[in-house]
C-alpha positions as CSV (number, residue, x, y, z in Angstrom):
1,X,173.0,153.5,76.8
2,X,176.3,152.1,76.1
3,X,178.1,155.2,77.7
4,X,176.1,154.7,80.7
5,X,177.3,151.5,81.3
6,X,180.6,152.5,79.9
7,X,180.6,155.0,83.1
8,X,179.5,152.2,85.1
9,X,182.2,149.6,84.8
10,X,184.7,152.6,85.0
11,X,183.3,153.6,88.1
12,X,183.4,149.7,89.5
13,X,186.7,149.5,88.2
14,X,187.6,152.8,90.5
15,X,185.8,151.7,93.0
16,X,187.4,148.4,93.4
17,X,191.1,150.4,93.3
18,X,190.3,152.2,96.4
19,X,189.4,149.3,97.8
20,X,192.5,147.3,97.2
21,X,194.4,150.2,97.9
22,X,192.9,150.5,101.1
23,X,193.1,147.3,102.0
24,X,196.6,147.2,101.1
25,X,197.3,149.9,103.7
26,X,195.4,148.5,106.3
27,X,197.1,144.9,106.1
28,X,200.5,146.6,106.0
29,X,200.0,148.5,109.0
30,X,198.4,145.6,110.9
31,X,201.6,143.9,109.8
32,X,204.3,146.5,111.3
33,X,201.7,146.6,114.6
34,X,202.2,142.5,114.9
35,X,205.5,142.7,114.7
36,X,206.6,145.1,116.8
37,X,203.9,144.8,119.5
38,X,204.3,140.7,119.8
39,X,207.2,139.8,118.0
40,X,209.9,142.8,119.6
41,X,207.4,142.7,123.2
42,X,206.9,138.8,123.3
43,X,208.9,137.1,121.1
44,X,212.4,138.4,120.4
45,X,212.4,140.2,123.9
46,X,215.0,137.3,125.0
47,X,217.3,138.6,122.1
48,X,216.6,142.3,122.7
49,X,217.6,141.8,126.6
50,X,221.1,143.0,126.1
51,X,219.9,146.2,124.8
52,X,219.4,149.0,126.9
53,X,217.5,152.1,126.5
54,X,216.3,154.6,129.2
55,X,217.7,152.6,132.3
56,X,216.0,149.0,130.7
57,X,216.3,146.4,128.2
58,X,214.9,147.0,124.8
59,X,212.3,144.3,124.6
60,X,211.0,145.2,127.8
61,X,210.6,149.0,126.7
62,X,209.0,147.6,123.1
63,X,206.7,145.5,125.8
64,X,205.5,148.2,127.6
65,X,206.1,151.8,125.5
66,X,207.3,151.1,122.0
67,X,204.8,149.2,120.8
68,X,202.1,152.1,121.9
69,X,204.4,154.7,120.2
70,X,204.3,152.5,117.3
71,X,200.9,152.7,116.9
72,X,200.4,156.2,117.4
73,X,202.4,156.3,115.0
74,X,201.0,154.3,112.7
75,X,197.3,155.8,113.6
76,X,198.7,159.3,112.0
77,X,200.4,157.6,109.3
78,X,196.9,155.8,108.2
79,X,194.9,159.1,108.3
80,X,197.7,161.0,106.1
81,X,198.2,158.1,103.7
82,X,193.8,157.7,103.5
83,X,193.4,161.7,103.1
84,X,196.0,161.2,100.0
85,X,194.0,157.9,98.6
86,X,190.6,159.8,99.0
87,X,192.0,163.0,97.1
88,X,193.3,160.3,94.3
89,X,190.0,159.0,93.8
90,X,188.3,161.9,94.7
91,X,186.2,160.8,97.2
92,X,187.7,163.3,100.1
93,X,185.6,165.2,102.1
94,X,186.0,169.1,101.0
């Protein structure tokens, strides 16, 4: 009985890892998505107007490409980075 609940509170305590871990990725990439998608599009495009890159200003090109790119980006880089937490906890799909 003991090593049953043992098992149990060892499994919680996995479980609640993940979680964090997870979470932990999620708010980081929702961080880098913010920033460059309002604060280089909206906010610092003033100070990015001098700044040119393919024929236009750089916080025009964040506005209207970069920040998509970004988050392509960051899309694949969520996937990789989940596929390596799953196979840590060893919860992947096989």
């Amino acid at each position: 009985m003991a090593d049953q609940s043992s098992n149990s509170a060892q499994a919680a305590q996995s479980d609640k890892g993940y979680w964090q871990a997870n979470l932990r990725l999620i708010y980081i990439s929702l961080a880098i998505w913010a920033l460059v998608s309002f604060g280089f599009g909206i906010l610092l495009r003033p100070l990015l107007s001098g700044i040119a890159i393919g024929g236009t200003d750089l916080g025009f090109w964040f506005a209207q490409q970069g920040s998509i790119l970004v988050f392509l980006v960051l899309i694949f880089n969520y996937a990789w980075r989940m596929n390596k937490l799953d196979a840590e906890y060893g919860v992947d799909e096989e």
